[in-house]
C-alpha positions, 0 to 999 in steps of 0.5 A, a space after each residue: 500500500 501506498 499513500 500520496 498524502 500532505 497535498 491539495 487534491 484537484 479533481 473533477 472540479 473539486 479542491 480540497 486537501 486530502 489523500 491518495 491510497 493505492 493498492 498495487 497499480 490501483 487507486 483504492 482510496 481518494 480521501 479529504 483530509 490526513 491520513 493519521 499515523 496508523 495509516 500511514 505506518 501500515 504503508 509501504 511508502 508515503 509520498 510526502 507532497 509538501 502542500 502541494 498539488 496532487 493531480 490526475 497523471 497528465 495524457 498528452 495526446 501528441 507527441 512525436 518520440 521520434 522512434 523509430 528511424 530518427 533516433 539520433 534527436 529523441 526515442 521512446 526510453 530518453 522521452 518518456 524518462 521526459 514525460 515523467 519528470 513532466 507528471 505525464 504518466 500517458 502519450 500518443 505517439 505520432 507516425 511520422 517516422 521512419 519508416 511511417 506508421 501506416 501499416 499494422 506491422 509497422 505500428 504493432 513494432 513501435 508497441 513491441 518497443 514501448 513495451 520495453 522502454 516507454 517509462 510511461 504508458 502509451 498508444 500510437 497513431 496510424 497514419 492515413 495515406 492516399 493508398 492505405 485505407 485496407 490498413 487503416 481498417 485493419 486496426 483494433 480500435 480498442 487498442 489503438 488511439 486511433 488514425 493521423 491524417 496529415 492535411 498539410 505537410 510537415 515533417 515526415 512526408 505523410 500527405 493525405 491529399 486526395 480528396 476521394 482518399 480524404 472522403 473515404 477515410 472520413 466515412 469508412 473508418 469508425 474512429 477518432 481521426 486526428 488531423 494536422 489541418 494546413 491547406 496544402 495548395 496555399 502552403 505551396 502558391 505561399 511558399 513559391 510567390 515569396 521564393 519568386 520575389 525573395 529568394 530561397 534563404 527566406 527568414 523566419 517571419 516569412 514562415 507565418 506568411 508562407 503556411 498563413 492563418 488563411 491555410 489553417 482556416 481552409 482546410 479546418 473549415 473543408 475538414 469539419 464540413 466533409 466529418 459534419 457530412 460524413 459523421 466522422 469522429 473527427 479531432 482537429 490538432 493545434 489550433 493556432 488562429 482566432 480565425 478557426 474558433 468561429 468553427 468551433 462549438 462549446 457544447 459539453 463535450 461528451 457530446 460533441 463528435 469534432 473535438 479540438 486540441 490546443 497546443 502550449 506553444 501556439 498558448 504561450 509564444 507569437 510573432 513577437 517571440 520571433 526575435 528574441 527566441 528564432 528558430 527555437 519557436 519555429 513549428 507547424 502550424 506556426 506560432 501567430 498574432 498575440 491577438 491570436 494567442 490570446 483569443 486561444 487562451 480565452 477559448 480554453 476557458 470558453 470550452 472551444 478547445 477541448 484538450 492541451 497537448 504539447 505537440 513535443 517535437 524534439 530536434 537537434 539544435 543544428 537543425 533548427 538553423 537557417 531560414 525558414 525553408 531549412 530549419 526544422 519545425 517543432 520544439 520538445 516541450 513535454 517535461 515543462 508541459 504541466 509547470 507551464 500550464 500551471 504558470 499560466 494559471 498563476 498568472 490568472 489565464 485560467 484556473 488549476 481545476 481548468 488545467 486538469 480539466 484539459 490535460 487529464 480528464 478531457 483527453 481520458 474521456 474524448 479518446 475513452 481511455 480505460 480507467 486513466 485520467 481521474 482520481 477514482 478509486 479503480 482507476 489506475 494510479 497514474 498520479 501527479 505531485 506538484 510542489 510549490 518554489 516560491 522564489 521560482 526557479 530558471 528553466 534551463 537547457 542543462 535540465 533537460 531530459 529530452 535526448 535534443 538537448 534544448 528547450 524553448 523555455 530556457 529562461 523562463 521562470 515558473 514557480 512550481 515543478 513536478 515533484 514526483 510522478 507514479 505510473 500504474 502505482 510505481 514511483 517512477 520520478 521523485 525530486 530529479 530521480 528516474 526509476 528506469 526499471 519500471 514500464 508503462 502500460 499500453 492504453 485500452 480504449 472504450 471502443 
């Protein structure tokens, strides 16, 4: 038996100071106020929170490990060891790797790897091409998160652009389909104009211009009428316009059939980032207006945006150089994620109830992942621990877990950090300290 204790549970709504008993891998009490002597002498470990926060374990639904193929930036044991210094007990990787997840085989391999190194648990896309509609049928959804459709290009090379491809996913496949939405034409007419008039070495400013706010509304508007049309479960990814909200509806979102995704970097930077941090905020969809961010932020609040994600994107420093036609896209993000959005609700952007809102519960219940996401007894213990810093502390490169090396928040300065993470019961990360023997669990899903 084990005890969270001394901490503020935030859950489903409430907040209130209590604790957390397990039992093995399951949460076999959730109780308001100390647990008393007797108690906490019976168990085998008593997790001292400090006066802090004891949270859900956040599920990032978007994450890119980058495993297998591209390993040289980032894999699945050094990006979960990421994620639970981070308080993220649970992921969903993206295909665009190497080789691309668009077959059975090729995504049951990247399950067989997790399997040995993901510290944390975990699912996996399959990725949606223009010829792969039999594979994509194939897949047990009760197993699988479900099916990534790249509307625009990025990095990988996966394109879903026929639209008699596009319409028969949408109508075929029953479940989540989640979309990267760019509308490709007008990347390219962007993309090609500026080079016409400027040259190839375009600097970073143009990145905005070349996949615009135009691009992004285009096709999330052409994806949300064809899954209207089609009944698809549709999930649009990373927002980034004030443009796309007019698409969007705040109904409760057990019933809604198109959900939305917010990430932390299109919450927290803009244009007027660019120069101070460059390539490091250089990502797709790219980062917009400060009006822009800020009619985001007031979406979270709005129930617009259904969940935050990070989109962690690990790449080498070296290959964030050059001009916006030449350095990679995408930030790692994920061991800040929770600090971060934390950060922000000390700062008044929204409450800690609405940061485990979005993080924790939203994604457990959008994607109907099995007995994960809340603080309920039978659930699995997936379970957060935030401690307090006062005087703040300076996010640096030098902490990073991340294999890259680097953050986009080196600099910043939050007042809480993750104090420790229990994955499926097991103390997996305590004040910097990684339990490397533990795994995490594949995700199963109400299907």
């Amino acid at each position: 038996m084990k005890i969270v204790y001394n901490g503020e549970i935030v859950n489903e709504g409430r907040r209130f100071q209590g604790y957390v008993v397990t039992e093995g891998e399951i949460i076999v009490e959730v109780c308001a106020g100390h647990p008393g002597s007797d108690l906490l002498s019976r168990a085998s470990e008593a997790i001292d929170a400090r006066g802090g926060l004891i949270l859900p374990g956040v599920i990032d639904d978007h994450v890119h490990f980058r495993d297998p193929g591209l390993t040289h930036k980032a894999d699945i044991a050094s990006e979960s060891r990421a994620a639970v210094a981070g308080g993220v007990t649970s992921f969903m990787d993206m295909p665009n790797t190497v080789p691309n997840t668009t077959t059975v085989e090729t995504l049951e391999a990247k399950y067989a790897q997790a399997a040995l190194n993901s510290l944390a648990n975990y699912s996996f896309y399959i990725g949606a091409t223009n010829d792969n509609l039999a594979e994509v049928q194939k897949v047990d959804y009760s197993r699988v998160c479900g099916v990534k459709a790249f509307l625009g290009s990025s990095t990988g090379g996966m394109l879903l652009s026929d639209p008699e491809a596009m319409q028969r996913l949408f109508s075929e496949v029953d479940a989540l389909i989640a979309v990267h939405s760019e509308d490709e034409d007008i990347i390219r007419a962007n993309r090609d104009r500026l080079v016409a008039a400027h040259g190839e070495n375009l600097p970073l400013r143009f990145h905005a211009v070349i996949r615009s706010r135009e691009a992004c509304f285009a096709s999330t508007e052409r994806a949300i009428r064809l899954a209207r049309k089609c009944g698809t479960r549709l999930h649009v990814l990373h927002i980034s316009t004030a443009d796309e909200l007019a698409l969007l509806s705040n109904a409760p979102l057990e019933d809604k059939r198109i959900t939305t995704e917010a990430c932390l970097a299109h919450l927290t930077f803009s244009d007027n980032d660019l120069e101070r941090l460059g390539n490091r905020i250089k990502c797709n969809p790219a980062v917009k207006s400060d009006a822009d961010r800020k009619a985001l932020c007031r979406a979270v609040n709005e129930g617009l945006i259904d969940v935050i994600g990070t989109d962690h994107a690990p790449h080498l420093l070296s290959e964030k150089q050059g001009g916006c036609l030449r350095a990679a896209s995408g930030m790692p993000m994920i061991q800040f994620s929770l600090p971060l959005m934390l950060e922000h609700a000390r700062n008044g952007l929204w409450s800690v109830e609405t940061v485990v809102e979005k993080m924790c519960h939203a994604p457990a219940q959008l994607f109907k992942i099995e007995k994960r996401g809340y603080l309920r007894k039978g659930y699995q213990a997936d379970i957060a621990v935030v401690a307090p810093d006062p005087e703040g502390y300076t996010v640096s490169d030098r902490g990073v877990l991340s294999k890259c090396g680097w953050t986009p928040l080196e600099g910043c300065v939050l007042h809480l950090r993750v104090w420790a993470t229990l994955v499926n019961g097991h103390l997996v990360y305590q004040d910097g300290r990684i339990d490397d023997s533990q795994r995490g669990q594949r995700l199963t899903f109400e299907h």
